[in-house]
C-alpha positions as CSV (number, residue, x, y, z in Angstrom):
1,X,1.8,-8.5,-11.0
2,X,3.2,-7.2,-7.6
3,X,4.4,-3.7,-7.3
4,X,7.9,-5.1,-6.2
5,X,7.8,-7.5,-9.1
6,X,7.0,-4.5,-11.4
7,X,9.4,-2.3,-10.1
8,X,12.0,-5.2,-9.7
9,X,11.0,-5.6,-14.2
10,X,11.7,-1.6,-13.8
11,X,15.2,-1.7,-12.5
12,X,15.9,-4.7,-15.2
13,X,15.0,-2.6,-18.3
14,X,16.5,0.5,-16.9
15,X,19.2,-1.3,-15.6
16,X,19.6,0.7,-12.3
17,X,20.0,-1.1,-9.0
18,X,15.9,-1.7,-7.3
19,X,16.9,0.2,-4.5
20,X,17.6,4.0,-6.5
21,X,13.4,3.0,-7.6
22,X,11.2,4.5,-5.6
23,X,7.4,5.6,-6.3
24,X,8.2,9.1,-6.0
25,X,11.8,9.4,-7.6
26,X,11.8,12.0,-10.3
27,X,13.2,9.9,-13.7
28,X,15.3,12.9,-14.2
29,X,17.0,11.8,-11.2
30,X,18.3,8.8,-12.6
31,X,21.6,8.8,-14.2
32,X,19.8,5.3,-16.1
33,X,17.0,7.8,-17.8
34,X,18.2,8.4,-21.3
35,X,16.9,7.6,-24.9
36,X,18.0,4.1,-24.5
37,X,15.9,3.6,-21.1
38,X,13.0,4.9,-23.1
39,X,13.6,2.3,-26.0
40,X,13.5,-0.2,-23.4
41,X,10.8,0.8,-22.0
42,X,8.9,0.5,-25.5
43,X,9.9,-3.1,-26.1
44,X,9.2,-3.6,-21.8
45,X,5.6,-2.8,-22.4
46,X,4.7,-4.9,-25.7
47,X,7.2,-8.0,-24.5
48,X,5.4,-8.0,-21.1
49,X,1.9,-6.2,-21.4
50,X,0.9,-6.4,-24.7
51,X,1.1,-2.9,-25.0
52,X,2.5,-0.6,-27.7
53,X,3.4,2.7,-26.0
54,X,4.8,5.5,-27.8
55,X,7.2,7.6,-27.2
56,X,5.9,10.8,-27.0
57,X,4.2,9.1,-24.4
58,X,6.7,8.0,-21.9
59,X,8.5,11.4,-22.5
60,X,5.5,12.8,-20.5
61,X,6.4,10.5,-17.6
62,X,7.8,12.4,-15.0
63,X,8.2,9.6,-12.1
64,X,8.9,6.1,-11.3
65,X,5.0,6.4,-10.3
66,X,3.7,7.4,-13.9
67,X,5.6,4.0,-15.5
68,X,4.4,1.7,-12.8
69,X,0.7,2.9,-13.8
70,X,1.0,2.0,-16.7
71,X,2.3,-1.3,-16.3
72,X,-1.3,-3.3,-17.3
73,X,-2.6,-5.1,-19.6
């Protein structure tokens, strides 16, 4: 997968426009960065990697950066 295709899957779960994602824009930033981003995040990850991440994980995430290297199988 592409960076722009995972950061194009990024703005779809978060469901913020592709253009507020950059690699360095702080999640806190993001008016879309709430509980409910981080639920989607969870299902975003096993529905499209394979991948259970928790979410005591994903609260350590601090940028777009840290979700985008984590998107892997």
């Amino acid at each position: 997968m592409t960076l722009e295709e995972k950061l194009s899957l990024l703005a779809e779960t978060i469901e913020t426009d592709l253009k507020n994602l950059t690699l360095s824009c702080s999640l806190d930033s993001l008016d879309e960065w709430d509980s409910l981003a981080l639920i989607s995040l969870i299902g975003m990850f096993s529905k499209s990697f394979g991948r259970n991440i928790p979410v005591e994980t994903l609260k350590e995430f601090k940028t777009i950066q840290d979700i985008v290297d984590e998107m892997h199988e």
